[in-house]
N, C-alpha and C positions, 0 to 999 in steps of 0.2 A: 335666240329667245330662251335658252337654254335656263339663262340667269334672273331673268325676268321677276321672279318672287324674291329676290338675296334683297335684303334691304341693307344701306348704308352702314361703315362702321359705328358699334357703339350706339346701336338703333334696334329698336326690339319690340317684337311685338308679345303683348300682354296677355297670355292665354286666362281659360276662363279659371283655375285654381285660386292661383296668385290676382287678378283681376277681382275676384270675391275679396281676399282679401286685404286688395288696397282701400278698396271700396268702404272695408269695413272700419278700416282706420281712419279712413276720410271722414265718415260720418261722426266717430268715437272725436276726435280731436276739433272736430267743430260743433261739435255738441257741447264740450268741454270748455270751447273759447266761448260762446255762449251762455253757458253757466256764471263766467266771468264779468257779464257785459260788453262783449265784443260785438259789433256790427259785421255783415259778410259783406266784403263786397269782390266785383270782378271786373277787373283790368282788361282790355283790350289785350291780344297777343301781340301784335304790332303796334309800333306809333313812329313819328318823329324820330330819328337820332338823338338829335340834340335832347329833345325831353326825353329819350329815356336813360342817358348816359350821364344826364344832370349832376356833377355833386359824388361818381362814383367811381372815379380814379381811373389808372389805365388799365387795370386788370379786366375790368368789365368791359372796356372797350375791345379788345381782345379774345373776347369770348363769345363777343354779340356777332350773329349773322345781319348782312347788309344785305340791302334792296331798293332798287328804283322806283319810286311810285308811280306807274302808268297815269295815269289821272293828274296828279301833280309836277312830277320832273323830281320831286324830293327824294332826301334818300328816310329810309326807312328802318327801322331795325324792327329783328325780333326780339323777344325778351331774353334777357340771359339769368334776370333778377327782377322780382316782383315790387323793392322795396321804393325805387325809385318814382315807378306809376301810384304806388298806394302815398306817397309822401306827396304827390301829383294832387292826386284826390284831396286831399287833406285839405293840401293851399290855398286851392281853386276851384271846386266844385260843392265843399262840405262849408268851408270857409268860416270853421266855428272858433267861437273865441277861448270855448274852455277845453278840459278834455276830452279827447277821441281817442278810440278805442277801434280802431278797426283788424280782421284779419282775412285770409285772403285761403285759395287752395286753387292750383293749376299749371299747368305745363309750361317748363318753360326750355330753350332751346343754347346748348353751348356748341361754340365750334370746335371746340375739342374737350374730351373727359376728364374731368378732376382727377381719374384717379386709371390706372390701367383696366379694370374691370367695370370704372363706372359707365353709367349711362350718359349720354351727351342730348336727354331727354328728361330730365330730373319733372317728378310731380311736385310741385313744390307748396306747403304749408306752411303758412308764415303769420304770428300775432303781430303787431305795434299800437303803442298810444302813444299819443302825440299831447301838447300841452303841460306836460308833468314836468320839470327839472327837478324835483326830488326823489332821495333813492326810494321811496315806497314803489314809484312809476318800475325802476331796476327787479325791486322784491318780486311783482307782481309777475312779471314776465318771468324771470325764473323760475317760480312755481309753477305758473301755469304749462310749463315747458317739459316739468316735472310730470304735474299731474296726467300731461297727457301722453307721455312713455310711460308713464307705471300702468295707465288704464290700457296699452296697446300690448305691456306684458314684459315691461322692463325691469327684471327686476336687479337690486342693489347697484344702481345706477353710481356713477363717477364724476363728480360735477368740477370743472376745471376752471379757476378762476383768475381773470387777470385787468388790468387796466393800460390802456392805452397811451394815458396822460404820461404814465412814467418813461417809455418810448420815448415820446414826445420830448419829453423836457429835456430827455440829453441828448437827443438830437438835433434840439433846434437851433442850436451855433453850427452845426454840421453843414458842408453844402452840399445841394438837393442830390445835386449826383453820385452824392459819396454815400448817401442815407437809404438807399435803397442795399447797396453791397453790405453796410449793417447791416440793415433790417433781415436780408436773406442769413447771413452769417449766425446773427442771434436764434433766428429759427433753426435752424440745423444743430445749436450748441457748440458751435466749430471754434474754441479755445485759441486753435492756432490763429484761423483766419482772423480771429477778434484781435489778437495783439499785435499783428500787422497792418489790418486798417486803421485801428486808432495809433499808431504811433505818428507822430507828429502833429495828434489833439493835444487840448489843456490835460495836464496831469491829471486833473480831481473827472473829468468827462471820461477820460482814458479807460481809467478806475472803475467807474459805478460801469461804464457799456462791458467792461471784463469781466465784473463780479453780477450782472444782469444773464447772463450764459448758464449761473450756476444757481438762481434763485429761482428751483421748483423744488416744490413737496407738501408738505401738512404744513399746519397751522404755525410751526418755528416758521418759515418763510419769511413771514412778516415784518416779525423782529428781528432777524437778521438784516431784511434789507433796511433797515431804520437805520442800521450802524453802520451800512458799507452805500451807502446812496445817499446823493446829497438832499443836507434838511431843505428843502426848497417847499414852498405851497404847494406846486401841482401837483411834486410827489405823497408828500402829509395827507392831500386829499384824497388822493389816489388809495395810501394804505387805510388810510381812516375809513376809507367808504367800503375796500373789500372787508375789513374787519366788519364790519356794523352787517354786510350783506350775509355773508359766513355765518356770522353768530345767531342770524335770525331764520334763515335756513334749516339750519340745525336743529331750530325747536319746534319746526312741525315736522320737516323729511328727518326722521332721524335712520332710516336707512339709507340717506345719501352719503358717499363718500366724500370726502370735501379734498381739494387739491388747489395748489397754485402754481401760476407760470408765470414768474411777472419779466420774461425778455420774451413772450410770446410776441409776433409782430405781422400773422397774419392780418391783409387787411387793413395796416396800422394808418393808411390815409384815409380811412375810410370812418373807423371808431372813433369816437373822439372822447369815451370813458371808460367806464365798467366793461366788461367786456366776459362771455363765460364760452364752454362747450363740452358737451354731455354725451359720458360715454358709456358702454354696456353691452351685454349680452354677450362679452367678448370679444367686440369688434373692434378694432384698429384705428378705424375712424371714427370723426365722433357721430353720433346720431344726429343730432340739433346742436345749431352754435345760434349765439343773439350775442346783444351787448348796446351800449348805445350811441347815438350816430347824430348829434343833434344838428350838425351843417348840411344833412341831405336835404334840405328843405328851402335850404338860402337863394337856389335860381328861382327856386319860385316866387321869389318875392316873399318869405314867412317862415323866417327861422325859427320854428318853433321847437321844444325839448321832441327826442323822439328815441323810443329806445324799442327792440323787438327782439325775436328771431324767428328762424326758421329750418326748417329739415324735409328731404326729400322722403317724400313716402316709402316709393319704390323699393330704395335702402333700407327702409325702417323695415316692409315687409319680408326682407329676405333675412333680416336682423329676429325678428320674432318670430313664436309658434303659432302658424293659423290656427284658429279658433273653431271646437270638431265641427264638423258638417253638420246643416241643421235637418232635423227632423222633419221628412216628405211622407204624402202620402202615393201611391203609386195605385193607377184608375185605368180602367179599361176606357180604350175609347167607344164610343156607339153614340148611335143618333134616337138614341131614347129617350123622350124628354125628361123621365124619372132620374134617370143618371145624370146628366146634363146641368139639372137640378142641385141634385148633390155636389157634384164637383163644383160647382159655383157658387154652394153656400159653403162649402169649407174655403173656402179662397176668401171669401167673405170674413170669414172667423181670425184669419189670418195663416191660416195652412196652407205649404207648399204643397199643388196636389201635379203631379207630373201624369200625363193619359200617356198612355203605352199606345204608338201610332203602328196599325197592321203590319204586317212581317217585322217586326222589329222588338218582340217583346224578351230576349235574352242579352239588347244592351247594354252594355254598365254606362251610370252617369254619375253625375259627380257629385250627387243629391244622397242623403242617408236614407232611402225608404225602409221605411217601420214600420207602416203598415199600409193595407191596400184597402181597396173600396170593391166589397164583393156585393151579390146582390142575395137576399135571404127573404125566401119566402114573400116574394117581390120589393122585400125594399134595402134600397141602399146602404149600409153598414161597414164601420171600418172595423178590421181585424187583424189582429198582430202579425206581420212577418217572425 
């Protein structure tokens, strides 16, 4: 029984520091979707397999915890990703014909960590509207992704920008089995591994998936890849839409840094456009990734436009400065009504008033007390620490 408190790997519990201020971001970022016109809603943590793995490739199957439903016989999963149950929502339950705007915030459960230090417990915060197939729907999500890392304390943020479609197009003479050791190959930038998988593609594919490795940076990207990728629609649309996304960006974040990756291919079954992810404070990883996904919707019977993203709090909170400790006031306890009084109408005002409980009055807590509640010439008054 020795071990009895060890919780699981990559499993942790949330002491009250860091817990204040997840807490505080959770509120900041859905205040913020709010501001927007987002609706809140909350997803079951379990459901169905099949519906929650809907439309979300095999990585997510892979991540999701499985379970037999006692009551049913079915199998069950737990969430691994929020976006599938809220596209759920959308089809079947909300069933509206124009846009939707909903966003979401809650735990969801991986069988192994994204990342060696990460949590296999992610809090997950997630925008989407659904209804929109124009890039406004794109705009709006990226800003608001924005606005709510600047308001948690992000600042000169890193915006990484890429599209899906161009993956796509020169993959899809590719067969399915060969398209995955791509897609990995392209994410690493692995030059070598690229000119040995495509040999034996068409010359002009060979080409644009070799020179796709070497198309990241600023704003030249673009026009580079116009002259070394073929003129095709999906691609045209592809640069046309990050261009217009870019440029509009730019003219309200103008502390945003702007970047592109256009052989990015996290995911790439899963995007089916624009595609972004935002980074800062230093960190390695990105804070928030979104982009848009508009076939996650199709088992449900209602393909509709859908574009979001989302980011684990958790991470965001070890990413940023807590915000100082707020102002308490620190109260003798007693059973005097006149006291009693007092601390409950400052609670009332909205002061944190902390009673100091018998033998116990030289603990520290995690509260700023500034001042106390003494008593003067019988009545209750607060007075500066």
């Amino acid at each position: 029984m020795s071990s009895a408190w060890l919780l699981p790997e990559h499993i942790a519990d949330v002491l009250p520091s860091e817990a204040r201020r997840i807490e505080e971001l959770r509120r900041g970022l859905l205040d913020m979707a709010r501001s927007y016109g987002f609706e809140l809603v909350m997803p079951p943590l379990l459901e169905h397999l099949e519906s929650l793995l809907s439309g979300t490739g095999h990585a997510l199957d892979l991540q999701t915890f499985k379970l037999i439903d006692q009551l049913s016989g079915r199998t069950l999963g737990v969430r691994a990703d929020t976006t599938p149950q809220v596209a759920r929502i959308d089809a079947h339950l909300l069933n509206r014909a124009g846009v939707t705007r909903l966003c979401y915030c809650g735990p969801v459960l991986h069988t192994r960590p994204a990342s060696p230090r990460a949590t296999r417990e992610p809090l997950q915060f997630g925008a989407e509207i659904y209804g929109h197939a124009g890039l406004e729907a794109d705009l709006e999500i990226v800003e608001l992704a924005l606005d709510g890392l600047r308001a948690a304390g992000v600042e000169a943020p890193v915006l990484d920008l890429g599209d899906a479609r161009i993956v796509r197009a020169l993959l899809q003479d590719v067969e399915r089995s060969h398209q995955d050791e791509l897609a990995a190959a392209l994410a690493r930038k692995d030059a070598a591994a690229l000119h040995a998988l495509t040999d034996g593609l068409p010359a002009a594919t060979a080409r644009a998936l070799r020179a796709l490795a070497q198309l990241y940076g600023g704003a030249e990207v673009l026009e580079t890849a116009r002259t070394l990728l073929p003129d095709v629609p999906a691609i045209r649309a592809a640069l046309d839409d990050l261009a217009w996304l870019s440029t509009h960006v730019q003219r309200t974040h103008e502390q945003v840094r702007l970047g592109f990756d256009l052989g990015d291919t996290g995911a790439h079954a899963y995007y089916s456009g624009s595609r972004f992810a935002i980074y800062g404070n230093g960190a390695s990883d990105a804070l928030a990734r979104g982009g848009r996904y508009d076939e996650v919707g199709a088992v449900f019977g209602r393909n509709r436009p859908a574009v979001g993203f989302s980011l684990d709090l958790k991470a965001l909170a070890e990413r940023t400065a807590p915000a100082p400790a707020r102002s308490a006031v620190r109260a003798p306890w007693g059973e005097a009504q006149a006291l009693r009084e007092a601390v409950r109408g400052l609670r009332r005002q909205g002061e944190t008033v902390l009673c100091v409980l018998p033998g116990h009055e030289h603990e520290g807590q995690e509260f700023d007390c500034d001042r106390e509640l003494v008593e003067v010439n019988g009545q209750w008054v607060l007075r500066a620490l």
